[in-house]
C-alpha positions as CSV (number, residue, x, y, z in Angstrom):
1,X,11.7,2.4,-4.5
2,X,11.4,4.0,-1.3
3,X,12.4,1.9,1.9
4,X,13.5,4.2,4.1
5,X,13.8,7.5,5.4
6,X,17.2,8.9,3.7
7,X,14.5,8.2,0.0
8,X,12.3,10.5,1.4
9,X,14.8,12.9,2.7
10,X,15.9,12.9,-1.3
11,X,12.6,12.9,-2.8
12,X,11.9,16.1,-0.6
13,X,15.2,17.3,-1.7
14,X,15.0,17.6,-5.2
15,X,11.3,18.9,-4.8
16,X,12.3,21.7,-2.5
17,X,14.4,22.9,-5.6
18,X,12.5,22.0,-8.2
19,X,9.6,23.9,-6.9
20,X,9.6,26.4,-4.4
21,X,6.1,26.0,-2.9
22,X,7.5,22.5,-1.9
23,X,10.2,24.3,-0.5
24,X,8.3,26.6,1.6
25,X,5.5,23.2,3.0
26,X,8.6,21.6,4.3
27,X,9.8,24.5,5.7
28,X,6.8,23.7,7.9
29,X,6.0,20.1,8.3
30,X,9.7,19.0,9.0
31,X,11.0,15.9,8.4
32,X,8.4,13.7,5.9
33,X,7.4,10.3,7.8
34,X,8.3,7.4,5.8
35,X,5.0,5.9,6.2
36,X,5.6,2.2,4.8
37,X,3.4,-0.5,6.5
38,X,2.7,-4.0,6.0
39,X,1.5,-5.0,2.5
40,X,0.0,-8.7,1.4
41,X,-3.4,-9.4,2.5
42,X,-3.5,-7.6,5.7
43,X,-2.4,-4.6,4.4
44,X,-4.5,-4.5,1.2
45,X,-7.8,-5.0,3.9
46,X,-6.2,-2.2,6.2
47,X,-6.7,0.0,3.2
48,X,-10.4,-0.7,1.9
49,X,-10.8,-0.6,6.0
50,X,-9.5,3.1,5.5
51,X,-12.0,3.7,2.5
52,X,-14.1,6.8,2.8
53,X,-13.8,7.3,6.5
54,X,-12.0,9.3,9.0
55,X,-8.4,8.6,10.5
56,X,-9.9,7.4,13.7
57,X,-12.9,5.4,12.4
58,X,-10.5,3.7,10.3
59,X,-7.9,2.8,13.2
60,X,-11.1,1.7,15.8
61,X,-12.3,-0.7,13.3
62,X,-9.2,-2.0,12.7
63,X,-8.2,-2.9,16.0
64,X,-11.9,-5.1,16.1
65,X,-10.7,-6.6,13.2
66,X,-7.2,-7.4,14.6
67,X,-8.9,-8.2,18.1
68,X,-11.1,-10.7,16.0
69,X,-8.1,-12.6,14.4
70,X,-9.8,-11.4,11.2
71,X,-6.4,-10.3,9.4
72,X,-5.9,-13.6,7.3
73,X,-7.6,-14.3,4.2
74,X,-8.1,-17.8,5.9
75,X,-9.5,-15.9,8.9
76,X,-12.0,-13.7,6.8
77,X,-13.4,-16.7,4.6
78,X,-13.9,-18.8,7.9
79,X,-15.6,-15.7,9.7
80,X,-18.4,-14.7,6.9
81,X,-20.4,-11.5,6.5
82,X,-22.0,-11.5,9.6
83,X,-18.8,-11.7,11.5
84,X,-17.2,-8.6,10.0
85,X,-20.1,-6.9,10.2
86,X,-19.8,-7.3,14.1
87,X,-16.1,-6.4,13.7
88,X,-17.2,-3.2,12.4
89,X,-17.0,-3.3,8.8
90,X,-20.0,-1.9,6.8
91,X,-22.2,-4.4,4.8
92,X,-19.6,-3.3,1.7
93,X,-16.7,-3.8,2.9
94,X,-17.5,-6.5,4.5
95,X,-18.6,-8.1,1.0
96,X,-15.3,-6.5,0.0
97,X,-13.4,-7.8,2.3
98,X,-14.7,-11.9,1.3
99,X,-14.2,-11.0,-2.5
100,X,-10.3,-10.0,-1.7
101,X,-10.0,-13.0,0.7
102,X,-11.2,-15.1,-2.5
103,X,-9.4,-13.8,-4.8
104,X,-6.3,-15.1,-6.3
105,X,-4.3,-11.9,-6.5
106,X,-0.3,-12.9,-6.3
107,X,0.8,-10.3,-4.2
108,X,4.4,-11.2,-4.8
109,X,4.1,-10.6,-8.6
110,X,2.8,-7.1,-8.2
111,X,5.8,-6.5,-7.3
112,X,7.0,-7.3,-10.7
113,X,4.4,-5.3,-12.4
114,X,5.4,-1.8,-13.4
115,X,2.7,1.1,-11.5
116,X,0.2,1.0,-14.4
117,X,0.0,-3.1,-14.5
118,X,-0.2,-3.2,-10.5
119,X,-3.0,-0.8,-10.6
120,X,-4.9,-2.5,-13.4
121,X,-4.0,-5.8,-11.5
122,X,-5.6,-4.2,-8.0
123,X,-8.2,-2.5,-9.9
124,X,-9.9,-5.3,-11.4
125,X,-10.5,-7.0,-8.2
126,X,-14.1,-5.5,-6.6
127,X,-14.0,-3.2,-4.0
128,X,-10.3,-1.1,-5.4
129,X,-10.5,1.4,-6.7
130,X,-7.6,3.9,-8.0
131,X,-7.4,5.6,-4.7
132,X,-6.7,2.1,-2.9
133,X,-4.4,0.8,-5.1
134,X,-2.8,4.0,-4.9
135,X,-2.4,4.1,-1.5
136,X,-1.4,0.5,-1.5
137,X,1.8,1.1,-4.4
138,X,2.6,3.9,-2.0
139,X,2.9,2.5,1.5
140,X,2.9,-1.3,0.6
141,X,5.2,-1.4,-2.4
142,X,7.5,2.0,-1.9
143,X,6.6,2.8,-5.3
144,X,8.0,6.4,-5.6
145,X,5.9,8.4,-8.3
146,X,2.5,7.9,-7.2
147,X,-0.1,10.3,-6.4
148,X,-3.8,9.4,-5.3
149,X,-5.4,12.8,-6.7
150,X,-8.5,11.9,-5.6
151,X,-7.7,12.4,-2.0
152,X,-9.5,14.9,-0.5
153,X,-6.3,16.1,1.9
154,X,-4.3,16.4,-0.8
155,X,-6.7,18.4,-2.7
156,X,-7.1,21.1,0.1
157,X,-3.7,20.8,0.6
158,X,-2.5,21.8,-3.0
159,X,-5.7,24.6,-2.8
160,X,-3.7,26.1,-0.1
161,X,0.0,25.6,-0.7
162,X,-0.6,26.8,-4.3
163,X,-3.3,30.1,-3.3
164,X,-5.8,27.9,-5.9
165,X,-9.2,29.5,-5.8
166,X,-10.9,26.4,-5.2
167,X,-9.9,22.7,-4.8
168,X,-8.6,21.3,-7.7
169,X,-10.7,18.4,-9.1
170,X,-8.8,14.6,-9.5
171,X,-7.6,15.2,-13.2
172,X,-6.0,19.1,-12.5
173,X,-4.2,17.8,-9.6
174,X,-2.8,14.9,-11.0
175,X,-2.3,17.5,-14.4
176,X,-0.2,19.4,-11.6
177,X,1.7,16.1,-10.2
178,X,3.3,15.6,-13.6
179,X,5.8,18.3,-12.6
180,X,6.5,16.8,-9.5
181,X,7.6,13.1,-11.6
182,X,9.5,10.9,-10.5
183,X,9.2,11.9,-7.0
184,X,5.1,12.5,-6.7
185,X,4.9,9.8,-3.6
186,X,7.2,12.5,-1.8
187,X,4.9,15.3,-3.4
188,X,2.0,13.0,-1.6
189,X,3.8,12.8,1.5
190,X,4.7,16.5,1.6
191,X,1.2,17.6,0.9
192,X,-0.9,14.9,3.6
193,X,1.9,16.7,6.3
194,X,1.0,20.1,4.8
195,X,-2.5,19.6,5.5
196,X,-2.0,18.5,8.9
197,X,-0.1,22.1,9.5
198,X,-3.0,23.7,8.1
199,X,-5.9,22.0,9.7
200,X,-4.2,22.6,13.1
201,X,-3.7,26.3,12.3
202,X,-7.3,26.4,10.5
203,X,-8.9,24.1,12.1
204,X,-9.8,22.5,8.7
205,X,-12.5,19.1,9.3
């Protein structure tokens, strides 16, 4: 598991000399972030929140949620569609948002799951996908060998730090994250700071 920021320091570590590309990223993003935030409900909902838009979308409309009170499932059921809508969730989430407020998803015993049972677990509920579960068994549950190849940043990211002539699709990337095993949510880490560095320097959208 990683809780804290000396598992990360040792993630980064042992991919620095395991490959040298890693080596030369960190050389210019620094110190990783640990990145762990609340998980249960509230953070599940933060992450469909995040779904398909940008960093700063994602944070507006979460602080109308929070504003709201709408960060219970209690909260959610009580406020209906129309509600969130007015909070700022699109008609989807907001339909997503009831459905995981309904649901009866034991977020404790997820934690008892191994990654491939928590993501089937996550996945069957409507509105998860593999990229939010992903993100959710990365920065909810410190799960430490996760990758969420679908992300677009982390497909530019590996484009650049690995001179690819184009981005890699979901199933190369994650093809090229089995190197990285057991340390591919420090491999994530490394590569959403990489393509920070690279968007400042390339001004990337």
């Amino acid at each position: 598991m990683i809780r804290d920021a000396q598992d990360v320091e040792r993630g980064a570590a042992w991919l620095a000399a395991t490959e040298p590309r890693f080596a030369q990223a960190l050389a210019q993003t620094g110190p990783l972030p640990l990145r762990l935030r609340q998980g249960g409900f509230a953070g599940l909902l933060e992450i469909i929140i995040s779904q398909q838009v940008s960093v700063a979308s994602a944070n507006a409309i979460r602080a109308r949620m929070a504003q709201a009170g709408f960060v219970t499932k209690q909260a959610v059921l009580g406020a209906g569609d129309a509600e969130l809508r007015n909070a700022g969730l699109s008609k989807p989430k907001a339909r997503y948002a009831l459905i995981l407020a309904q649901s009866d998803l034991d977020y404790d015993g997820l934690e008892e799951m191994d990654d491939a049972d928590a993501m089937a677990r996550l996945c069957a509920i409507t509105g998860i996908g593999p990229w939010t579960a992903e993100i959710y068994l990365m920065f909810c549950m410190g799960r430490t060998d996760i990758l969420p190849a679908g992300d677009l940043a982390l497909q530019v990211a590996a484009q650049h730090l690995f001179d690819l002539p184009a981005r890699p699709k979901p199933d190369a990337l994650a093809q090229m994250a089995e190197n990285w095993a057991p340390w591919r949510s420090v491999a994530a880490r490394a590569l959403f700071a990489y393509y920070r560095v690279i968007k400042n320097r390339e001004g990337l959208g």
